[in-house]
C-alpha positions as CSV (number, residue, x, y, z in Angstrom):
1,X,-22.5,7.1,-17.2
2,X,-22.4,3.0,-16.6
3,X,-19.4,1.2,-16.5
4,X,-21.1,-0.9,-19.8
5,X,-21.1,2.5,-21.4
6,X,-17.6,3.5,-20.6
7,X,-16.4,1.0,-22.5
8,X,-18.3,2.2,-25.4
9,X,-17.2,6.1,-25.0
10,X,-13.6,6.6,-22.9
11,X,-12.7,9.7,-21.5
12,X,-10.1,11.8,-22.5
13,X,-8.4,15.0,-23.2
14,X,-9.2,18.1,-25.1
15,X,-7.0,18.0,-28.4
16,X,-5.6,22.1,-28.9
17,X,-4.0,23.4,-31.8
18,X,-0.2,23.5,-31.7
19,X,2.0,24.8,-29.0
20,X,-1.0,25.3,-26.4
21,X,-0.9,23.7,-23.0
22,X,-2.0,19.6,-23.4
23,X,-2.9,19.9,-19.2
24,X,-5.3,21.7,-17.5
25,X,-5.0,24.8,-15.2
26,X,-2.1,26.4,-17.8
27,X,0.4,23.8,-17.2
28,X,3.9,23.6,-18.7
29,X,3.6,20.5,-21.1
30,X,3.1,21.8,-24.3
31,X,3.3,20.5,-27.5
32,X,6.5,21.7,-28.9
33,X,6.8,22.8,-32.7
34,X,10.2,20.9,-32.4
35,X,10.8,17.5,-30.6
36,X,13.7,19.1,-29.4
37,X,12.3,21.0,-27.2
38,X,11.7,20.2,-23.6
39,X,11.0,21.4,-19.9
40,X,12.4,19.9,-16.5
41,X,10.7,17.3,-15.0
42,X,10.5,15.2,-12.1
43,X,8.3,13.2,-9.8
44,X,8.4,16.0,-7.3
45,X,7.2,18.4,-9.7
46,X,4.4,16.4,-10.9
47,X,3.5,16.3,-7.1
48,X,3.4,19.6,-6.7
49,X,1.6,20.1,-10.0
50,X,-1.4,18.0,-9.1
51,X,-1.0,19.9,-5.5
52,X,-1.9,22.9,-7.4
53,X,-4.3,21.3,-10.3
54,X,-6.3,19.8,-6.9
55,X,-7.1,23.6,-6.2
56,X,-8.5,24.8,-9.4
57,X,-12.1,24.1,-10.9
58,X,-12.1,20.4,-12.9
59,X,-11.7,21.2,-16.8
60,X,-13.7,18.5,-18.5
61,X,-12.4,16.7,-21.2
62,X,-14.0,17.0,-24.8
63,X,-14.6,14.1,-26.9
64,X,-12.5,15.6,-30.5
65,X,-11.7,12.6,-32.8
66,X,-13.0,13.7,-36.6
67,X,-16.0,12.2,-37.2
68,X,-14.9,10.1,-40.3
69,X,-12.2,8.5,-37.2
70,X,-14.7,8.4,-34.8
71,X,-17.4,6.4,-36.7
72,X,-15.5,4.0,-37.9
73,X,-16.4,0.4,-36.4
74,X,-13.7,-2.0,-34.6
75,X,-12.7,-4.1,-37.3
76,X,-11.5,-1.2,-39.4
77,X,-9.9,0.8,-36.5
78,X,-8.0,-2.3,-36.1
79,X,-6.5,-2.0,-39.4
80,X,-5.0,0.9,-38.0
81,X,-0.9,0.3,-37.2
82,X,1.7,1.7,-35.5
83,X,4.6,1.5,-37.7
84,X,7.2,-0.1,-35.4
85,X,10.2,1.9,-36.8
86,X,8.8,4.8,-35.7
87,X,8.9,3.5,-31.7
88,X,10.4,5.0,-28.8
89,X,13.9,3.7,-28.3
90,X,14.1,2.0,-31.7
91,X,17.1,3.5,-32.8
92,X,18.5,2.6,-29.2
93,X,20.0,-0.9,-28.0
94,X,17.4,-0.4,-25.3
95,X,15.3,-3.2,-23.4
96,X,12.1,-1.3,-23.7
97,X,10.5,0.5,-26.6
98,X,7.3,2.2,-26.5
99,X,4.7,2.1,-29.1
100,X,1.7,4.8,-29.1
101,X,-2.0,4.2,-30.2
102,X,-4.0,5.8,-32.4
103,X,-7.2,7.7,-31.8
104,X,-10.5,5.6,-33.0
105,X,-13.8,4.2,-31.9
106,X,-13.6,4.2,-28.4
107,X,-11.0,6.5,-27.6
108,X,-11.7,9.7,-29.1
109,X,-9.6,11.8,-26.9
110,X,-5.7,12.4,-26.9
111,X,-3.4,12.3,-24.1
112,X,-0.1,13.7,-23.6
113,X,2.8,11.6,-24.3
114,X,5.9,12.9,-23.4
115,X,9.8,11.5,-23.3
116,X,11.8,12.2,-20.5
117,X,15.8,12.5,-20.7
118,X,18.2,13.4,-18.0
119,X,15.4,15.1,-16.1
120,X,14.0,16.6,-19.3
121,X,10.7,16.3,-20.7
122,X,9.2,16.6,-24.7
123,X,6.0,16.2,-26.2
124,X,5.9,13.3,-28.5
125,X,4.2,14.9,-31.5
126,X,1.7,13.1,-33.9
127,X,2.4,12.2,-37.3
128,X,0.2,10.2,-39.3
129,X,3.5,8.9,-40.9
130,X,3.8,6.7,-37.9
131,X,0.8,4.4,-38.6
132,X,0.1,2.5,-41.8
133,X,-3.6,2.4,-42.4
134,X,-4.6,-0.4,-44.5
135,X,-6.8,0.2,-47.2
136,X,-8.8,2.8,-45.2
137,X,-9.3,6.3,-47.2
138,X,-10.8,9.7,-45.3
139,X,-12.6,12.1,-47.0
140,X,-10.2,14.8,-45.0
141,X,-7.0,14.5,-44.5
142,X,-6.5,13.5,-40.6
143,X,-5.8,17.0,-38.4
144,X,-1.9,17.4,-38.3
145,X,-1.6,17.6,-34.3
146,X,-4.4,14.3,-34.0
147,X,-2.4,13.0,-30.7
148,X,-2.1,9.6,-29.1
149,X,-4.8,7.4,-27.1
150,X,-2.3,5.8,-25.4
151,X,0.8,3.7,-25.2
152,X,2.3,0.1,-24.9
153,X,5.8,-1.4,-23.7
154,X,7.2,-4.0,-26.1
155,X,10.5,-5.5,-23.8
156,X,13.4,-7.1,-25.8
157,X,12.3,-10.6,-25.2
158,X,9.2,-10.4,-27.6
159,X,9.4,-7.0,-29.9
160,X,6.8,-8.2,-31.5
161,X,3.8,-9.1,-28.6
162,X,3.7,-5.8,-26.2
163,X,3.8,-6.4,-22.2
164,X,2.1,-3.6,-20.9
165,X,-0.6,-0.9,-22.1
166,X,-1.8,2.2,-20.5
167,X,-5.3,3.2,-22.4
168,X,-8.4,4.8,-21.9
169,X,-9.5,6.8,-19.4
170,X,-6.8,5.6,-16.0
171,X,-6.9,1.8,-17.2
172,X,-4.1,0.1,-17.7
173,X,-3.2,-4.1,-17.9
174,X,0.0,-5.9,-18.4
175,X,1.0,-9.9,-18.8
176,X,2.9,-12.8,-17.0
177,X,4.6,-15.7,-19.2
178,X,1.6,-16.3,-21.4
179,X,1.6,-12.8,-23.2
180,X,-2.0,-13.0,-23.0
181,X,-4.1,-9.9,-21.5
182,X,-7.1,-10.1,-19.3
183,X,-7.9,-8.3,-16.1
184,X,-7.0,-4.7,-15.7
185,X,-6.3,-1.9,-13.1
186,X,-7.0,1.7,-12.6
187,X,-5.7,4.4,-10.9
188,X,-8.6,5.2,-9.1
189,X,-11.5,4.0,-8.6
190,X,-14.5,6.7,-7.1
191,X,-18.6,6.2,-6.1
192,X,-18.6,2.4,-7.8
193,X,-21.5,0.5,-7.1
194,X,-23.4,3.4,-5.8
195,X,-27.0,4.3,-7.5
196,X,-25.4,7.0,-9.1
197,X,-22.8,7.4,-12.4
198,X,-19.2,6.5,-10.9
199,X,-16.3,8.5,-12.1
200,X,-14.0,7.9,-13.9
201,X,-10.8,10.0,-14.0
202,X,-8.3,9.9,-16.7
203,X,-4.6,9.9,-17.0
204,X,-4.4,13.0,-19.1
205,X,-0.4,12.8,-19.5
206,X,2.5,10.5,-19.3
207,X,6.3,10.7,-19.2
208,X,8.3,8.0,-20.3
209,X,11.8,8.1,-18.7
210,X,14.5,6.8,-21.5
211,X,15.9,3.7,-20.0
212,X,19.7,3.6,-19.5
213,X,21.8,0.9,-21.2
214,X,20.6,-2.4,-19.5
215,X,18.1,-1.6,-17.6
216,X,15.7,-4.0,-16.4
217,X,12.6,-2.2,-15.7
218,X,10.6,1.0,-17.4
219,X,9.8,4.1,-15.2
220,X,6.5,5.6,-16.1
221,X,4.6,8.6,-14.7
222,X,1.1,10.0,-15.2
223,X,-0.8,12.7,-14.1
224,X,-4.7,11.7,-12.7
225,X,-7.0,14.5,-13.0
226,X,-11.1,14.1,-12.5
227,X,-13.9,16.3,-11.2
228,X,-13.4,15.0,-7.5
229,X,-9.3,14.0,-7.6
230,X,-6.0,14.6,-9.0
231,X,-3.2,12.4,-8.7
232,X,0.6,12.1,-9.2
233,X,1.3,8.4,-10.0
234,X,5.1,6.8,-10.6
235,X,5.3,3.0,-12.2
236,X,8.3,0.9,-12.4
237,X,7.5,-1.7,-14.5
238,X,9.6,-5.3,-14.4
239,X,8.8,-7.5,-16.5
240,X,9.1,-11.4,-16.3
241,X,7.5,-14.7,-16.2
242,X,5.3,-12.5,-13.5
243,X,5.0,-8.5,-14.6
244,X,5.9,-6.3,-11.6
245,X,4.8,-2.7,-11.0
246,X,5.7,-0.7,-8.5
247,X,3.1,2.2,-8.4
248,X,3.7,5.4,-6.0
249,X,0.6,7.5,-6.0
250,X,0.1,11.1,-4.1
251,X,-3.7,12.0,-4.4
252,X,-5.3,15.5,-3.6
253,X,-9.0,15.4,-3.5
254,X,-11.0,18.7,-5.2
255,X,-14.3,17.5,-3.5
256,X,-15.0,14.8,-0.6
257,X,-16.1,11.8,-2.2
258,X,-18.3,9.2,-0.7
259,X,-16.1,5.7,-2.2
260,X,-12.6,6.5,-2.8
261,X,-11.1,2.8,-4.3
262,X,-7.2,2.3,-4.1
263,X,-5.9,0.1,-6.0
264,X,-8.9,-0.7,-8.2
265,X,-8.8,-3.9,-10.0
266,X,-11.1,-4.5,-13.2
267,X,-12.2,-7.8,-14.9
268,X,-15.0,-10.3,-16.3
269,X,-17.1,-12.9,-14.9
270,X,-20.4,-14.0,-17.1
271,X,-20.3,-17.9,-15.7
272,X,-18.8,-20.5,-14.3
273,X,-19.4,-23.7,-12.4
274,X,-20.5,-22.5,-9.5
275,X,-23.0,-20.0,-11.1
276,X,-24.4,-20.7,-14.4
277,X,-27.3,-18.0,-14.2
278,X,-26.5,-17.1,-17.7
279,X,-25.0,-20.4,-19.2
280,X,-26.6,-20.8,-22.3
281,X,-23.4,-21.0,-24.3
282,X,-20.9,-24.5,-25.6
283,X,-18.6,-23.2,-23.6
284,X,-18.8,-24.4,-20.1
285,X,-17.2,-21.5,-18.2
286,X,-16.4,-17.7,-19.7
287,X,-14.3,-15.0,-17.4
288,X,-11.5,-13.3,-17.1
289,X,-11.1,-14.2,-12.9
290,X,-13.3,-16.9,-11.1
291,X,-12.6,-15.4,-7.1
292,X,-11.7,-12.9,-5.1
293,X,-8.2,-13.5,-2.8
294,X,-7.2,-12.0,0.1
295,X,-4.6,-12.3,2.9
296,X,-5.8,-10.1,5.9
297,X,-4.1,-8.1,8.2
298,X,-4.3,-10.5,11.0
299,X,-2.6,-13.5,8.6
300,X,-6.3,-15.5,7.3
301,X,-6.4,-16.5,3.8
302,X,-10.0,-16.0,2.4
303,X,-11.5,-17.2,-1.1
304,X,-14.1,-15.6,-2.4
305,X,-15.6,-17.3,-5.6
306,X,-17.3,-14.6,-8.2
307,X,-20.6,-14.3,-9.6
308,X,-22.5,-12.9,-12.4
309,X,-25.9,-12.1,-9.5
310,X,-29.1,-11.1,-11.0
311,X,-28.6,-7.2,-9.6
312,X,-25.8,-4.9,-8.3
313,X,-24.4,-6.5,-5.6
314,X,-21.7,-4.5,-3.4
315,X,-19.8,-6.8,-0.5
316,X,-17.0,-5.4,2.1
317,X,-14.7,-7.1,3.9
318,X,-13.3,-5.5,6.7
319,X,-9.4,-5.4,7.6
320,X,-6.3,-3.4,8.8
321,X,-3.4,-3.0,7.2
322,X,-4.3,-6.0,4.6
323,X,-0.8,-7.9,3.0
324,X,-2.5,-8.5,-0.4
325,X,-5.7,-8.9,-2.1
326,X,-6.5,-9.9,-6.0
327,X,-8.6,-10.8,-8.6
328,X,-7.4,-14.6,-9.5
329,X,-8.0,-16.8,-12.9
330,X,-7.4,-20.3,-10.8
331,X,-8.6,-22.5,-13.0
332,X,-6.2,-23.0,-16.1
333,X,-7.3,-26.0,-17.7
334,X,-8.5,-25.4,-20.9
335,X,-11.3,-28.1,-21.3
336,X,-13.0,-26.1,-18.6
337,X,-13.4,-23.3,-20.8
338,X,-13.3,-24.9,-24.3
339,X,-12.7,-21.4,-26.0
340,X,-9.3,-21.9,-28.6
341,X,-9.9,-18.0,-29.2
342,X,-9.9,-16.2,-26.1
343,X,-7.9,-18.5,-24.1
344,X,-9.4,-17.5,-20.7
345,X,-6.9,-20.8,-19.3
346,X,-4.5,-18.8,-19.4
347,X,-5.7,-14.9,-18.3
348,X,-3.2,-13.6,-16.2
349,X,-4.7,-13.3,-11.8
350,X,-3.7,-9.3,-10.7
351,X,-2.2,-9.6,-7.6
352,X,-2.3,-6.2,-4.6
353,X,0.7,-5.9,-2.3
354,X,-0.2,-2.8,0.0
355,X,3.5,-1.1,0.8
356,X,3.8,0.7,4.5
357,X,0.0,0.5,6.6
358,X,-2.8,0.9,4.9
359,X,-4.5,1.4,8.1
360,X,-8.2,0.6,8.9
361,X,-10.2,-0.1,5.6
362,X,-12.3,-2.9,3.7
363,X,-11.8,-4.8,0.9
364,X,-14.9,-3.8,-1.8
365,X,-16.1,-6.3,-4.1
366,X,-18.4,-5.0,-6.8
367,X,-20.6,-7.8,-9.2
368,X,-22.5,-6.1,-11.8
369,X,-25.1,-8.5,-13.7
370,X,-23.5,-8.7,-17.3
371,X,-24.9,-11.1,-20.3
372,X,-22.2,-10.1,-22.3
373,X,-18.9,-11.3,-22.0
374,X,-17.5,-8.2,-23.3
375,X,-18.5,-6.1,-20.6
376,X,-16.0,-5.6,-17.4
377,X,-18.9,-5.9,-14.8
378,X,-16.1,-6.9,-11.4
379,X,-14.3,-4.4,-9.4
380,X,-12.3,-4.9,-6.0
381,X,-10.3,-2.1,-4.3
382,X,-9.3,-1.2,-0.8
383,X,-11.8,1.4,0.6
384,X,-9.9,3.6,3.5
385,X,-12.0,4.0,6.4
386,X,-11.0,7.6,6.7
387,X,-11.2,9.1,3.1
388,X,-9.4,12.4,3.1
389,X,-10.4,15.8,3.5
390,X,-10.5,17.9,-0.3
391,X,-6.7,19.6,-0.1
392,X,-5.6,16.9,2.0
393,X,-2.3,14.8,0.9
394,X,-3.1,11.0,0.4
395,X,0.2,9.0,-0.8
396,X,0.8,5.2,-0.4
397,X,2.7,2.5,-2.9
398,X,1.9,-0.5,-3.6
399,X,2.9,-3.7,-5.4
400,X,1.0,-5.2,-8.9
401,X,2.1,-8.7,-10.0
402,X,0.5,-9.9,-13.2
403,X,0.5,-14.0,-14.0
404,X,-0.3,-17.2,-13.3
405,X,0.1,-19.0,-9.7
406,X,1.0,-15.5,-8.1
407,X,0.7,-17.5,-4.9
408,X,2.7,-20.6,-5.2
409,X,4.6,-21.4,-2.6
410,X,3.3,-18.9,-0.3
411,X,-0.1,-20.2,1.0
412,X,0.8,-22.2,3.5
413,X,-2.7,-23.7,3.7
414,X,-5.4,-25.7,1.0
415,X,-6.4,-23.5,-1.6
416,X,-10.0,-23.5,-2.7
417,X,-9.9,-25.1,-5.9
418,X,-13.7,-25.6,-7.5
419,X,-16.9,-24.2,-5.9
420,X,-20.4,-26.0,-7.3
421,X,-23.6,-25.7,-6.5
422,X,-26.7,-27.7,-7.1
423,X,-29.8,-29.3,-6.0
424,X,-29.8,-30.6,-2.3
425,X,-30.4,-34.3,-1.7
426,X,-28.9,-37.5,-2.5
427,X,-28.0,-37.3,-6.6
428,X,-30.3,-38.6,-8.6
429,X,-33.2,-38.9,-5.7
430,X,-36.1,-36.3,-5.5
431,X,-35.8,-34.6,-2.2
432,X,-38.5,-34.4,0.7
433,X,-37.5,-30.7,1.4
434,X,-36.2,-28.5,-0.8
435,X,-32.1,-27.6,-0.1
436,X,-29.7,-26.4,-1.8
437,X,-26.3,-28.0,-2.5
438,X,-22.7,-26.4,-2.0
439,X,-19.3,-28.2,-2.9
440,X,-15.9,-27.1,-2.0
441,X,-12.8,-28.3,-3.4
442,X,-9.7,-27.7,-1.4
443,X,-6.2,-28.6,-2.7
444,X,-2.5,-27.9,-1.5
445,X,-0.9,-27.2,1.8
446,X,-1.4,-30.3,4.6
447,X,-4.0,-32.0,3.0
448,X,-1.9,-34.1,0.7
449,X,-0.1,-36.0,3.6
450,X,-3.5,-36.8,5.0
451,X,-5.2,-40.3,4.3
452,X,-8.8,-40.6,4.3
453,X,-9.0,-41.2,7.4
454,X,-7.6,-38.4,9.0
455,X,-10.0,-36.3,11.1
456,X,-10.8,-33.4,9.3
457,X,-14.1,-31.9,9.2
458,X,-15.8,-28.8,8.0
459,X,-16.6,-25.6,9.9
460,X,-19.7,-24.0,8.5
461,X,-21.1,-20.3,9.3
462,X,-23.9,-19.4,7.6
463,X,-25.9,-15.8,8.1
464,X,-29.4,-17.8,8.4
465,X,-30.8,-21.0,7.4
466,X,-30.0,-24.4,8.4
467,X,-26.8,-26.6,7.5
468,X,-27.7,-30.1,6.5
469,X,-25.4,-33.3,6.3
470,X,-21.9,-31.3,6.4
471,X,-19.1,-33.9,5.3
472,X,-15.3,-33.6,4.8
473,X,-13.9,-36.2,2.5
474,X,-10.3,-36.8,0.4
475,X,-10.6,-37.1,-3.1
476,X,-8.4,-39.3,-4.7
477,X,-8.9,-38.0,-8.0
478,X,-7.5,-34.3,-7.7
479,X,-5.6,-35.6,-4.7
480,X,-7.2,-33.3,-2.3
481,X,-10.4,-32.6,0.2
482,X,-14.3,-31.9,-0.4
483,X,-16.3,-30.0,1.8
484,X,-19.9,-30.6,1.1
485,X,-23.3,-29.6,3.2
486,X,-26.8,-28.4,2.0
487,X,-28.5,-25.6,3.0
488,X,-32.2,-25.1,4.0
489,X,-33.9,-21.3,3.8
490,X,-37.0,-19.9,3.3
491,X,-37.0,-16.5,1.5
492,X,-34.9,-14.6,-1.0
493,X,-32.7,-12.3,1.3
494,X,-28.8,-13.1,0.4
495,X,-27.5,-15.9,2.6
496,X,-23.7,-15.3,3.4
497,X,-21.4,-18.3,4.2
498,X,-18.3,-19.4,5.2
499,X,-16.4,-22.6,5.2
500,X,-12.8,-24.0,5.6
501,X,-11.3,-27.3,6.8
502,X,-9.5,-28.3,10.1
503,X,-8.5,-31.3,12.3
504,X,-8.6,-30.3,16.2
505,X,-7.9,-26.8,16.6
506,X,-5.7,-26.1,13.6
507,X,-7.1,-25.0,10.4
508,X,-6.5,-26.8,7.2
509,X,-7.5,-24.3,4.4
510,X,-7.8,-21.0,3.5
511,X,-11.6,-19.8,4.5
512,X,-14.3,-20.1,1.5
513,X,-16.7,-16.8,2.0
514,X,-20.0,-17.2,-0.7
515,X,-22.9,-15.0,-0.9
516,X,-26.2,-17.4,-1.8
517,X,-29.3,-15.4,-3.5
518,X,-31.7,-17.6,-3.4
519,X,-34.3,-17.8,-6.5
């Protein structure tokens, strides 16, 4: 299966009639005639229970949504509501409630839902009472034990807008201050950007600890199960102007897998200003995150723009024990994007904090070409350099922070601001040998109590080619630094680059890293 596909058909879980086990392998989640009843549960056990899942052979989930649910297109599954009485924690002067989602177009599969109080656990049972469907009508009555595609947090200061949502397949997003979704993450990513299908495991059940009487954040847990891995995941979710998660994840592997992503982060780029390969739209730029961010092991700060590149591309950057790396939306000014419905301004950046050592590893950066701006063609995730051996513990936290600015105040360097490309040459002037153009924007850290005369000038790396005319100047009008040099290669092999600003021996910026494919 593609990723473009997935979005198209999520996996799931195999819907059973009443009072059978809703997890694989004869596990004790069951969907109890009465909501009453309930089982013990805790983190531990759901440890120990994907311990013991990891040793049995992979039941594959099976796509069970009537037909007459299934078939129906987007628009009308929209019509589909939750009825917001029927929440979790409605009846409770809570901070959270939980609203669950119904089965439709794309997700065709149920999942486990379950509540947990005082270290007990019940099945959330389905009820088509809980939804108001518009003016649809079925030909059949809708099966009594349906289930749930998924679930979303509302928190008590917006009932109405939710700030988190864990659906289809082991996705999951969240957002900052401007209650507006975007980028996602996953529990696991495994084989992407191979020449093979990657695969995607699914959440196939979650427990949803009650929160106490002014409580701040929601604890959530969910079991991972997929032909190659199983996993026990805890989130405590904060939300805020930025959304925190805490995740806690204990993987068992059933098979040895050749890509095991941590921390996978999913989002959109069709074009922007530094790549307008597919352009041919009013609206000037169109994603969900414009670069790549990391902080290394070692302390460097390195900004890698995104691009929509005319086939798979598949970059590493190698590191040890990294302090954070994410997929940003820098850019929030509207009139770059020109789009009053999706407001990509304002897409939240996803943010990786690594808890503990990570060890030795590589930051993966995965560009898929995409000409539709529906399509989720990026993925970033820390690949270990030792994967583990199938029956082999693998646990590690980490820290998700949804938002805007996620690293204000903590860069203590120029951010890289704009990235453009273009013909070489003097503007306006036909060249004598063909070159390409780059421009970097830096902004932030030293460079605003520099004049233009200060000293500062560009270092340049580039894999081959030759660097023409490199020049370092301040520009007034953003009230920060350009960096601009053209580039002269023959051939089409991928060019990569790097680039950041200094005076002396101290450096300036963060480092620009670009990959050039040349036409």
């Amino acid at each position: 299966m593609l990723r473009r596909d997935f979005l198209s058909m999520i996996l799931g879980l195999a819907a059973l009639p009443a009072g059978l086990s809703l997890l694989p392998g004869g596990g004790r989640a069951v969907r109890a005639a009465s909501p009453v009843a309930g089982e013990p549960f805790s983190a531990d056990w759901l440890k120990e229970y994907a311990r013991h899942l990891a040793g049995k052979p992979f039941e594959p989930p099976l796509i069970v949504a009537p037909e007459q649910l299934a078939t129906i297109d987007y628009d009308r599954y929209q019509k589909i509501r939750f009825l917001p009485e029927h929440a979790l924690w409605a009846d409770l002067d809570r901070a959270f409630k939980a609203r669950l989602f119904h089965l439709g177009i794309y997700f065709k599969t149920p999942v486990a839902i379950h509540e947990v109080v005082d270290g007990v656990s019940r099945v959330i049972p389905y009820s088509a009472d809980m939804f108001d469907y518009g003016d649809l009508e079925f030909e059949q009555p809708l099966p009594e034990n349906l289930g749930f595609a998924g679930f979303r947090l509302h928190y008590q200061s917006d009932w109405d807008r939710d700030m988190a949502a864990f659906l289809g397949a082991s996705y999951f997003r969240a957002v900052g201050a401007d209650k507006q979704y975007g980028i996602s993450a996953r529990g696991l990513a495994i084989d992407t950007g191979l020449d093979r299908p990657e695969e995607f495991p699914i959440f196939r059940a979650f427990w949803l600890e009650r929160p106490a009487p002014g409580q701040a954040s929601a604890v959530v847990h969910a079991l991972l199960d997929g032909e190659s891995a199983v996993g026990a995941y805890r989130f405590v979710i904060q939300p805020g102007g930025v959304t925190v998660m805490d995740v806690s994840a204990t993987l068992f592997l059933r098979k040895q897998v050749e890509r095991l992503g941590i921390a996978p982060l999913t989002s959109m780029y069709q074009h922007g200003e530094n790549d307008r390969r597919v352009s041919d739209d009013f609206r000037p730029e169109i994603h969900d995150s414009d670069g790549l961010a990391i902080w290394t092991g070692v302390g460097e700060r390195i900004w890698r723009p995104l691009v929509n590149p005319p086939t798979l591309r598949v970059n590493s950057y190698l590191d040890e024990n990294p302090r954070g790396f994410g997929l940003m939306q820098r850019d929030g000014d509207f009139t770059h994007y020109q789009d009053a419905g999706a407001h990509y301004h304002v897409r939240p950046s996803l943010w990786v904090e690594p808890q503990g050592e990570w060890g030795k590893g590589a930051i993966q950066l995965v560009e898929i070409p995409t000409e539709n701006e529906t399509h989720d063609n990026i993925v970033a995730y820390w690949l270990p350099e030792r994967q583990p051996e199938p029956g082999e513990e693998l646990s590690l936290s980490y820290r998700l922070r949804w938002g805007r600015d996620l690293l204000a105040g903590t860069m203590p360097v120029g951010q890289v601001i704009a990235t453009r490309t273009g013909r070489g040459g003097i503007a306006g002037q036909v060249q004598e040998l063909p070159t390409r153009k780059f421009v970097v924007d830096f902004r932030g850290g030293d460079l605003r109590a520099l004049d233009k005369e200060a000293p500062v000038e560009p270092v340049i790396w580039v894999s081959r080619g030759r660097v023409m005319s490199p020049v370092a100047r301040r520009v007034e009008e953003f009230d920060g630094w350009r960096a601009h040099f053209d580039l002269r290669v023959d051939g089409t092999e991928p060019i990569n680059m790097r680039c950041f600003l200094r005076i002396g021996h101290t450096a300036l910026t963060e480092t620009w890293v670009y990959q050039y494919s040349p036409a």
